[in-house]
PQR file with spaces between the fields and no chain letter, atoms N, CA, C, O and H, PARSE charges and radii, in Angstrom:
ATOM       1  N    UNK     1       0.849   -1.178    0.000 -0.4000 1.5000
ATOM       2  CA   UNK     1       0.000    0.000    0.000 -0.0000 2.0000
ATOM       3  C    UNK     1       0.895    1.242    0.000  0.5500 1.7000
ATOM       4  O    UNK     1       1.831    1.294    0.798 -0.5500 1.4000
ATOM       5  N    UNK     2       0.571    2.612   -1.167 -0.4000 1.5000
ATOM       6  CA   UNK     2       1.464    3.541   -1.010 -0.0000 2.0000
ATOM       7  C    UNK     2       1.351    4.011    0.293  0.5500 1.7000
ATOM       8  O    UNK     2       0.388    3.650    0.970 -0.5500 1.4000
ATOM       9  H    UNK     2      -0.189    2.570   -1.816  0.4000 1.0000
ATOM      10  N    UNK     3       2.264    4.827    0.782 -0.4000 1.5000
ATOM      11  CA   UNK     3       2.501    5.976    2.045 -0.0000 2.0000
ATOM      12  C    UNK     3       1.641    7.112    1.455  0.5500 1.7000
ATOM      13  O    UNK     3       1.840    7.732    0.410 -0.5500 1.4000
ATOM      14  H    UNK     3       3.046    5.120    0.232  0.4000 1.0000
ATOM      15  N    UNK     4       0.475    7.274    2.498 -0.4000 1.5000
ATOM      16  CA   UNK     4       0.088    8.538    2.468 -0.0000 2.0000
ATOM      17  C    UNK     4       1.146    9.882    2.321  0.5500 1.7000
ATOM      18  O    UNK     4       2.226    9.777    2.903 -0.5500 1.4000
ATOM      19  H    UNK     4       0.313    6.771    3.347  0.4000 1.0000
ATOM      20  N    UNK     5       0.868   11.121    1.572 -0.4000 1.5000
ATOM      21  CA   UNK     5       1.675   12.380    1.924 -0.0000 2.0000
ATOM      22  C    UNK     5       1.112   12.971    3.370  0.5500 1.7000
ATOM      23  O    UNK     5      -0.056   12.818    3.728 -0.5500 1.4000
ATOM      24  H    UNK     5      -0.009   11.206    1.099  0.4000 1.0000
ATOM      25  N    UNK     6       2.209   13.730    4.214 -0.4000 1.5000
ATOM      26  CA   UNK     6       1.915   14.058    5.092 -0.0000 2.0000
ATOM      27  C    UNK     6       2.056   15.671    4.648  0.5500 1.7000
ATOM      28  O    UNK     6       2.596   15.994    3.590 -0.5500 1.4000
ATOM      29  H    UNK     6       3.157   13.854    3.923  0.4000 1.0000
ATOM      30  N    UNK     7       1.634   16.403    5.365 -0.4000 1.5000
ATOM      31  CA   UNK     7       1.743   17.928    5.432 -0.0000 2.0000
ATOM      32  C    UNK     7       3.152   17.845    6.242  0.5500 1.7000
ATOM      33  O    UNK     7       3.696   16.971    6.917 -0.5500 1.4000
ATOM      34  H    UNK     7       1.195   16.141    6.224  0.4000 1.0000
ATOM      35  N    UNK     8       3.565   19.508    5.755 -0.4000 1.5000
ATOM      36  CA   UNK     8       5.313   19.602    6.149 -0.0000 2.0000
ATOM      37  C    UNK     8       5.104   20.955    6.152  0.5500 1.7000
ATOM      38  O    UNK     8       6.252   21.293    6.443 -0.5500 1.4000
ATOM      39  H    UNK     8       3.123   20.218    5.206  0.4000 1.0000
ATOM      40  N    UNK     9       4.532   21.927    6.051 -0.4000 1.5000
ATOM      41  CA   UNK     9       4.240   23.006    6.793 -0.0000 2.0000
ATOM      42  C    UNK     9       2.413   23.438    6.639  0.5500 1.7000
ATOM      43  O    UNK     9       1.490   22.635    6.506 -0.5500 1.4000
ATOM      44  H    UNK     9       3.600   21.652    5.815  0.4000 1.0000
ATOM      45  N    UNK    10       2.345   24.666    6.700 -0.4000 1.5000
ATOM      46  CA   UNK    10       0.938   25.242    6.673 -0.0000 2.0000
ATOM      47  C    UNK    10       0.539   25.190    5.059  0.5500 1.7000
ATOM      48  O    UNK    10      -0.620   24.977    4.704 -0.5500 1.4000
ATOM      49  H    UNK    10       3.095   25.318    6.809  0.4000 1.0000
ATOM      50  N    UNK    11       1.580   25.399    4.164 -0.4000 1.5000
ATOM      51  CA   UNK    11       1.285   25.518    2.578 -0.0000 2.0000
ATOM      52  C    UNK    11       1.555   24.429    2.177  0.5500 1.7000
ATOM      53  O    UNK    11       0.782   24.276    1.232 -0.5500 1.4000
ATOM      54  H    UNK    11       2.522   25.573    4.452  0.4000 1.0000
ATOM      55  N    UNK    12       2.408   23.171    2.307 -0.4000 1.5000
ATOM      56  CA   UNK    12       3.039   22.020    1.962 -0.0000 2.0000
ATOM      57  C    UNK    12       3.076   20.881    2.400  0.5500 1.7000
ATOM      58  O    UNK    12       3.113   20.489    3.566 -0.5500 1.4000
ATOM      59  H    UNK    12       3.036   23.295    3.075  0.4000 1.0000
ATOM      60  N    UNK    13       3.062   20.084    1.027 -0.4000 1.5000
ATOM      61  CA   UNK    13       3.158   18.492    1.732 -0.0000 2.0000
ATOM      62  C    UNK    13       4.176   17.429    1.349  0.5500 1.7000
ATOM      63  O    UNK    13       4.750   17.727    0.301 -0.5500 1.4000
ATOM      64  H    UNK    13       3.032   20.403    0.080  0.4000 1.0000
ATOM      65  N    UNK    14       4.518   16.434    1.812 -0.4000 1.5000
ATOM      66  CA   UNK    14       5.304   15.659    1.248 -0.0000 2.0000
ATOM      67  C    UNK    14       5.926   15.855   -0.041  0.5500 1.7000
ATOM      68  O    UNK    14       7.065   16.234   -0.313 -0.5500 1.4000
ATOM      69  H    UNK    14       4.052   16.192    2.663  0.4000 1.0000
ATOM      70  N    UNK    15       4.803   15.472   -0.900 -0.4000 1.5000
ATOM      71  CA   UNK    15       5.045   15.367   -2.455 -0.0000 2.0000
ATOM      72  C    UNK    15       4.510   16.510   -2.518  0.5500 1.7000
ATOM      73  O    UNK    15       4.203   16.989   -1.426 -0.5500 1.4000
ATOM      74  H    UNK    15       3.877   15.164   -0.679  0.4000 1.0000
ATOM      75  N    UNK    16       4.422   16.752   -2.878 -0.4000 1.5000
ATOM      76  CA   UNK    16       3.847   18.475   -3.238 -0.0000 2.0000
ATOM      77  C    UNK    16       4.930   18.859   -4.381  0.5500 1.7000
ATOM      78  O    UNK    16       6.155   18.918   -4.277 -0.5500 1.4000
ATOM      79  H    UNK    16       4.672   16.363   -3.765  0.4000 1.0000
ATOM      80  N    UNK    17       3.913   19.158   -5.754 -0.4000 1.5000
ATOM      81  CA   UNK    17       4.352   19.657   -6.921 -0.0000 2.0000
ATOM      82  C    UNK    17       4.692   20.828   -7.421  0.5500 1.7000
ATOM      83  O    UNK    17       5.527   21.249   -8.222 -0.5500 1.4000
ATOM      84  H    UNK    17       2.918   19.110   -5.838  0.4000 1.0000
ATOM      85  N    UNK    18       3.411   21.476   -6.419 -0.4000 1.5000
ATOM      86  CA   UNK    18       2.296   22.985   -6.865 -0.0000 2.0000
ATOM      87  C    UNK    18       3.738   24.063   -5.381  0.5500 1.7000
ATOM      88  O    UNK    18       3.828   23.896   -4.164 -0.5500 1.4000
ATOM      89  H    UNK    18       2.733   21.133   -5.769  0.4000 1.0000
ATOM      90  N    UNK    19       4.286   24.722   -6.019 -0.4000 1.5000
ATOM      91  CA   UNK    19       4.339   26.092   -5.158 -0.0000 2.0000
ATOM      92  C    UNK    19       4.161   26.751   -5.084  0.5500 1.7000
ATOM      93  O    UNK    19       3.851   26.964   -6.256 -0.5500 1.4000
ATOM      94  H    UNK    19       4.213   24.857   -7.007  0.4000 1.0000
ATOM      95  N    UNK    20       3.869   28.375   -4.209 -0.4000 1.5000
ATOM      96  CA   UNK    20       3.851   29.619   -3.750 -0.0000 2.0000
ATOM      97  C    UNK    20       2.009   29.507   -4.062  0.5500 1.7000
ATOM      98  O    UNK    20       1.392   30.561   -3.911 -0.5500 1.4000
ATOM      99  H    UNK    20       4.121   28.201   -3.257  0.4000 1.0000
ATOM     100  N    UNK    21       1.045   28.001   -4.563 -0.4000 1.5000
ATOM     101  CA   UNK    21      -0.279   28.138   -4.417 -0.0000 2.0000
ATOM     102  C    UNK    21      -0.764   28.237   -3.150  0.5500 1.7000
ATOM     103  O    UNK    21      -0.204   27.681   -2.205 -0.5500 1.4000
ATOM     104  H    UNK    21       1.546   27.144   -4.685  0.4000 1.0000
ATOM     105  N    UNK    22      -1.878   28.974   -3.022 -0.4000 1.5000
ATOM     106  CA   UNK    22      -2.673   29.694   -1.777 -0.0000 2.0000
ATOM     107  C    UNK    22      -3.613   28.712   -1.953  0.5500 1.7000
ATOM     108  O    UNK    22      -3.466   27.534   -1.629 -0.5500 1.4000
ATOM     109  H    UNK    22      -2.334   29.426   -3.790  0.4000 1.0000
ATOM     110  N    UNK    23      -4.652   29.236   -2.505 -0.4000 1.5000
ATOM     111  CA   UNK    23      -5.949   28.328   -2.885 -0.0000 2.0000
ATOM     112  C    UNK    23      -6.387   28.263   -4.404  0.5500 1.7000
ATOM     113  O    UNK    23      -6.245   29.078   -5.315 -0.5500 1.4000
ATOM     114  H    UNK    23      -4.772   30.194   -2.768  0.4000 1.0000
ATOM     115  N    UNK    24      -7.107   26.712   -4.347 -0.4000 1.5000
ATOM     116  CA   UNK    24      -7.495   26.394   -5.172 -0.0000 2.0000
ATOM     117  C    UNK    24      -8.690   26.118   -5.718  0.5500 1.7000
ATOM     118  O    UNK    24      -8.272   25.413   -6.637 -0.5500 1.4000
ATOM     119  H    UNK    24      -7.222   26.050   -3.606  0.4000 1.0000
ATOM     120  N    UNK    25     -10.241   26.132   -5.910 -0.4000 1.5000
ATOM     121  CA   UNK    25     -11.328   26.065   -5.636 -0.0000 2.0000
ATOM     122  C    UNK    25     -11.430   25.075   -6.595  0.5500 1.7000
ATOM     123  O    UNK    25     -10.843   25.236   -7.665 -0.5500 1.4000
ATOM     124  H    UNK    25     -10.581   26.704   -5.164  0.4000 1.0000
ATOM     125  N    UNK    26     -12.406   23.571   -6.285 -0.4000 1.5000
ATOM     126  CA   UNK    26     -12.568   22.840   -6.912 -0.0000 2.0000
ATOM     127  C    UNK    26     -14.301   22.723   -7.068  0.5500 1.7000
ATOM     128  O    UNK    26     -14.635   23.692   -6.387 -0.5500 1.4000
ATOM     129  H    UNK    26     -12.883   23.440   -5.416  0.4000 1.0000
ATOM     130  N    UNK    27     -15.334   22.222   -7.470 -0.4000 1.5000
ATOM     131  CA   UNK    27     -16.555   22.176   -7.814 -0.0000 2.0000
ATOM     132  C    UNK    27     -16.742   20.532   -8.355  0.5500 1.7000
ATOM     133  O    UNK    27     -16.422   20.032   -9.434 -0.5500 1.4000
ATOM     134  H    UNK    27     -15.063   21.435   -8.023  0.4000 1.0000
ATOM     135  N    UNK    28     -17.266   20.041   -7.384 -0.4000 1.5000
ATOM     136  CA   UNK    28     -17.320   17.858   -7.520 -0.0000 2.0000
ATOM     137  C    UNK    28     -18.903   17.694   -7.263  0.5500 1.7000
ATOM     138  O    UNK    28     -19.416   18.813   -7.265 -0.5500 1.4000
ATOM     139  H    UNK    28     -17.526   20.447   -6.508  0.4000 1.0000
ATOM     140  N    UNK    29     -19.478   17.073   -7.129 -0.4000 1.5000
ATOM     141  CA   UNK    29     -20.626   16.395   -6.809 -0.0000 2.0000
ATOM     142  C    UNK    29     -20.270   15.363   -5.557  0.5500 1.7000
ATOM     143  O    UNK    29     -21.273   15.062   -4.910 -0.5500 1.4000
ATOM     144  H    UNK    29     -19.061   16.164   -7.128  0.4000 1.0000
ATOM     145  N    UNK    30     -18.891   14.695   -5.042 -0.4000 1.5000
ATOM     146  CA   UNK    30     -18.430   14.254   -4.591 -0.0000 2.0000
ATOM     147  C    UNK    30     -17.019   14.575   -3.419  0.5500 1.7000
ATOM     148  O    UNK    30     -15.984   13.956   -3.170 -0.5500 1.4000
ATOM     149  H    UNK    30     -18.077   14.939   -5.568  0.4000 1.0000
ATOM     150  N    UNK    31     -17.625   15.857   -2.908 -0.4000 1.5000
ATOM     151  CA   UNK    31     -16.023   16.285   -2.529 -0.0000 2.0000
ATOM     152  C    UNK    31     -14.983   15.453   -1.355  0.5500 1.7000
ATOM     153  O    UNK    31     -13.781   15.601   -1.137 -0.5500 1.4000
ATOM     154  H    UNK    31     -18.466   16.359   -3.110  0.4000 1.0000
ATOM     155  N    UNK    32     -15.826   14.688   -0.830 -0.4000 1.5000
ATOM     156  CA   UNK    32     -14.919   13.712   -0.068 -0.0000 2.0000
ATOM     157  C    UNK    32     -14.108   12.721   -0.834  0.5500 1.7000
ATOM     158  O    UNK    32     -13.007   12.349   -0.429 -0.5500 1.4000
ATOM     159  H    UNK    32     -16.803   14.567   -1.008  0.4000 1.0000
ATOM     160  N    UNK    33     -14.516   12.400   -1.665 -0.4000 1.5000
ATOM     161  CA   UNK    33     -14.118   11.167   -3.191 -0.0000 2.0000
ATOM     162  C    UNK    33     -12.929   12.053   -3.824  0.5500 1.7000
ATOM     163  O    UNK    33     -11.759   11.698   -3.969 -0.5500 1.4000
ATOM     164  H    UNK    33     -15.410   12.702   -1.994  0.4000 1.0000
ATOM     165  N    UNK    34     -13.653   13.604   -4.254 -0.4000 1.5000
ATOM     166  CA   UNK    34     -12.423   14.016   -5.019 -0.0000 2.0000
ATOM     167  C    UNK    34     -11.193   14.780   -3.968  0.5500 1.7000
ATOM     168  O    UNK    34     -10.108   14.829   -4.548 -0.5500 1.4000
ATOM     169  H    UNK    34     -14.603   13.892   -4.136  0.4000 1.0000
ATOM     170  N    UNK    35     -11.175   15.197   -2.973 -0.4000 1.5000
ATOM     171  CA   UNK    35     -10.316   15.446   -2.020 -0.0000 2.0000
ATOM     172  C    UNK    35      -9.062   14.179   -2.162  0.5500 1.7000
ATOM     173  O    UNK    35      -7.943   14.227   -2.674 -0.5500 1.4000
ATOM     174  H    UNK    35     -12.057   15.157   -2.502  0.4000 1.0000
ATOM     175  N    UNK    36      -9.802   13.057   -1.465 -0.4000 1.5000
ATOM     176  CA   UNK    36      -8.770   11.984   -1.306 -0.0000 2.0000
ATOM     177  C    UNK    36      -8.083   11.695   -2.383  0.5500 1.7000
ATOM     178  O    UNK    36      -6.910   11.344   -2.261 -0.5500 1.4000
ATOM     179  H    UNK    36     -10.711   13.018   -1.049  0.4000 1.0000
ATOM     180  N    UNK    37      -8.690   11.788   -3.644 -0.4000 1.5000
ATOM     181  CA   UNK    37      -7.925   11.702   -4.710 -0.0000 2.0000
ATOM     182  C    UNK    37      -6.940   12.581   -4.686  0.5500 1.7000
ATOM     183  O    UNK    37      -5.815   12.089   -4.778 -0.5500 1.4000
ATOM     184  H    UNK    37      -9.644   12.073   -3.743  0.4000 1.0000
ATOM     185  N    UNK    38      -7.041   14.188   -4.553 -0.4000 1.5000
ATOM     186  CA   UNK    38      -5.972   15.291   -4.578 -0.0000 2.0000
ATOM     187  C    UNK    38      -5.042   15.013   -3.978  0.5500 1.7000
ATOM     188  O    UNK    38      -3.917   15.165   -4.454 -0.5500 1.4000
ATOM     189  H    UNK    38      -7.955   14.588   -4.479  0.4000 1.0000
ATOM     190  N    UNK    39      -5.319   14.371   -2.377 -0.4000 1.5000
ATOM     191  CA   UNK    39      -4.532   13.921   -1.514 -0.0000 2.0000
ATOM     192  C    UNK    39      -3.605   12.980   -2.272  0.5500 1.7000
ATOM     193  O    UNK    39      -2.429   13.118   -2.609 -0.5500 1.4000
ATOM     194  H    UNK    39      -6.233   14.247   -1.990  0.4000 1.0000
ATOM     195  N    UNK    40      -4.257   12.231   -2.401 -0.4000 1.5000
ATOM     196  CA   UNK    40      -3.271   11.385   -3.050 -0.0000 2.0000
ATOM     197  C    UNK    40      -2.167   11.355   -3.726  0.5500 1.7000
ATOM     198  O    UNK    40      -1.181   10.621   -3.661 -0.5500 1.4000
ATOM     199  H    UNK    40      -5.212   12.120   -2.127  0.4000 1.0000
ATOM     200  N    UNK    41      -2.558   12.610   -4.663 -0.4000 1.5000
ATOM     201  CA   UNK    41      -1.564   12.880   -5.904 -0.0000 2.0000
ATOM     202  C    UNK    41      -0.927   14.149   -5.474  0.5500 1.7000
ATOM     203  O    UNK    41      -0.385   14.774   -6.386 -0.5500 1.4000
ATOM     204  H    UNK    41      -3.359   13.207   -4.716  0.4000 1.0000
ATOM     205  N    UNK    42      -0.875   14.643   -4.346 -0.4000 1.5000
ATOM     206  CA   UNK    42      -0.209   15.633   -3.872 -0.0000 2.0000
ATOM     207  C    UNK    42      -0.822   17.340   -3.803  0.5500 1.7000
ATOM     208  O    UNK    42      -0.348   18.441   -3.523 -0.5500 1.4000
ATOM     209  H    UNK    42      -1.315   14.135   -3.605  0.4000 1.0000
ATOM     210  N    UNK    43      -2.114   16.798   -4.226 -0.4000 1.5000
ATOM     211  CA   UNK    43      -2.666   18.565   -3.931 -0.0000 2.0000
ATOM     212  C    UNK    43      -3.640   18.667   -2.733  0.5500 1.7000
ATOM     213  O    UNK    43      -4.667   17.990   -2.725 -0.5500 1.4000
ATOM     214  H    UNK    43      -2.498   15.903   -4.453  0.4000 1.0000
ATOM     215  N    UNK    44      -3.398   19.319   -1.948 -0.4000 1.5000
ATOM     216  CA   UNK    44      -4.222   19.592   -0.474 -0.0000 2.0000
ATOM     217  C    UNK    44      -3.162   20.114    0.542  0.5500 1.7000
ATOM     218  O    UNK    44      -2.116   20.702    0.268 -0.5500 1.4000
ATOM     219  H    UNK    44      -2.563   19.869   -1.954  0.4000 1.0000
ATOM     220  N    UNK    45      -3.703   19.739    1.916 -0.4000 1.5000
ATOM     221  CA   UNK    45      -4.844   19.213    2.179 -0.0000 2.0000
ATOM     222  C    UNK    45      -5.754   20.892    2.078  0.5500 1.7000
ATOM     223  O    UNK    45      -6.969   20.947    2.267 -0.5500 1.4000
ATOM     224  H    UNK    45      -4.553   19.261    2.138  0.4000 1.0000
């Protein structure tokens, strides 16, 4: 099973791709479903 990313400061996480981003506004029908996905791939929390 992969390793979750952990957060590593207030803006950053593990893997984290995205820098100097603040916020991001997303629009799902599903936002718990699509969160964990972001999580996953390194955008959040």
């Amino acid at each position: 099973m992969p390793t979750m990313p952990t957060v590593t400061s207030d803006v950053t996480m593990s893997n984290s791709f995205l820098t100097e981003t603040i916020q991001v506004y997303v629009v799902t029908r599903d936002y718990q479903r699509t969160m964990e996905g972001l999580v996953q791939t390194g955008i959040g929390p």
